[in-house]
Structure formats: structure tokens, C-alpha cells
N, C-alpha and C positions, 0 to 999 in steps of 0.2 A: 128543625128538620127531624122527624121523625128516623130511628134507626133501632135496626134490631140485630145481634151481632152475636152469633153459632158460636160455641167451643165446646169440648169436649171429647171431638171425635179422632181417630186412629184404628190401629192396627189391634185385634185380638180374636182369639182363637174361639174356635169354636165353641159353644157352649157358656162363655165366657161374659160379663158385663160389662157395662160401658154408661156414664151417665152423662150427657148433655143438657147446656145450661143454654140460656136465650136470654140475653139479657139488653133492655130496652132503654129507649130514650128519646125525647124529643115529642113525647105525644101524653095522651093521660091515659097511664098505661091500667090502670084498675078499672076503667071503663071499659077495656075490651078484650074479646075472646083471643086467645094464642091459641093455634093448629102447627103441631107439626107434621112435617111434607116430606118426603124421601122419593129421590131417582136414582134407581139401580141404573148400568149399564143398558144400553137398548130397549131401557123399559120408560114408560110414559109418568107424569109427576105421578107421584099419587098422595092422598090427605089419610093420615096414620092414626093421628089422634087429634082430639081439641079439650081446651078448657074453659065453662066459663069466667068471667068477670071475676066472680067473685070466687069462684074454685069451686063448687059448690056442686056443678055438674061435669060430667067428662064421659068423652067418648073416647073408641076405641074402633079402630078398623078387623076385621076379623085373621085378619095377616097377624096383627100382632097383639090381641084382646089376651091376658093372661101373663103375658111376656115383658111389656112395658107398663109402665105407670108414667100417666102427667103429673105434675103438679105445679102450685105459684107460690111467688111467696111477692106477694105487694107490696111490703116495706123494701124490699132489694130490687122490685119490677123485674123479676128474674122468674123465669119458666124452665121446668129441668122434665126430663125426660128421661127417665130411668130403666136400661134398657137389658134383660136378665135374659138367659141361654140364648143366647146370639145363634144365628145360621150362618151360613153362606150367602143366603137368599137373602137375608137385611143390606148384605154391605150395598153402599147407597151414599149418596150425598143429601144431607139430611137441613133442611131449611124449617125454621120457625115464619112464622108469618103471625101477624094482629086484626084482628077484623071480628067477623062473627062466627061464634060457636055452635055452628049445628053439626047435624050427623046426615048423608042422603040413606034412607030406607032404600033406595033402589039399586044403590052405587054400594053403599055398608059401606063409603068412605067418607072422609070430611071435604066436602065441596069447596074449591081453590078461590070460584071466582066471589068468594062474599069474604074476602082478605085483602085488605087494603095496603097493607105493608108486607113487606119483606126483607128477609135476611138475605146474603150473598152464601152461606149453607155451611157445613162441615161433612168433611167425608170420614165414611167408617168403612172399614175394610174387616173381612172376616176370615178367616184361613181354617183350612179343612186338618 
């Protein structure tokens, strides 16, 4: 059974970092793209970043282009998400998912529905 299982997230301040890890199992995890996904409060999913397969290529959504870094590492099947001068506006419940890695041109986000798996998420909270 495929699984993919959030940590890393909590409480911190403004400005502040935080790295999340996604760590997988039950499927052939080097075969497929990781996207991570964040829902604020009141606000709709949205696709943040993705990587591919092989690491190789990575997107970024414009929300957070500059501010995070993806990366894999396929001997651990672990995807971490490296998350530097935090807002208020990131705090979010933050979900990895496995599928494919693209970018929408139209959306400048990582499209939800070409993600086959998913996490149950981590929340980050930000304080002012």
C-alpha cells in the first residue's frame, strides 16, 4: 500500500525556517514526481512546488519561488522541502503527494489532479 507521511511542521516566527520531510513507502518511489501542496485557513489546495523523478527538474509556484527549495534524495525515498523567511501567509497545512511533475503556465501552480497519492499533511503555523 502506497504511503506517504508529512513531518516537520510547527510553530515559528516570522521570518523564520522550517524544513519538511515526505517520506514514502509502499510504491517505486524513484519513478515518480513529489509535489508539495498547502491549505491556508479559508483558502483553496493550492500546488507549491514539484520535483522530478529523478531531481533533475523542479518547479516552483510564484507564492513561494525564491523562498523554498525542493529536493529528493532516493536512497531514503524522502522529499524535503526547505522552507526560508516564513510569512504569516505560508501558515498552512502542508501535504506532499506522488504522481507527476509538471508546472500549469496558466494556474503558475503544480496541478493536484495528475497526483496519485497522498499524505494526510503537516501544519505550520507562523506568528507575527
Amino acid at each position: 500500500e502506497a504511503q506517504l507521511v508529512e513531518s516537520g511542521g510547527g510553530l515559528v516566527q516570522a521570518g523564520g525556517s522550517l524544513r519538511l520531510s515526505c517520506a514514502a513507502s509502499g510504491f517505486t518511489f524513484d519513478s515518480y514526481g513529489i509535489g508539495w501542496f498547502r491549505q491556508g485557513p479559508g483558502k483553496e489546495r493550492e500546488g507549491i512546488s514539484c520535483i522530478t523523478s529523478r531531481g533533475d527538474t523542479t518547479y516552483y509556484a510564484d507564492s513561494v519561488k525564491g523562498r523554498f527549495t525542493i529536493s529528493r534524495d532516493n536512497a531514503k525515498n524522502t522529499v524535503y522541502l526547505q522552507m526560508n523567511s516564513l510569512e504569516p501567509e505560508d501558515a498552512a497545512a502542508y501535504y506532499c503527494a506522488a504522481g507527476v511533475c509538471v508546472f500549469s503556465i496558466a494556474t503558475r501552480t503544480v496541478p493536484q489532479h495528475v497526483m496519485d497519492y497522498w499524505g494526510e499533511g503537516t501544519l505550520v503555523s507562523v506568528s507575527t
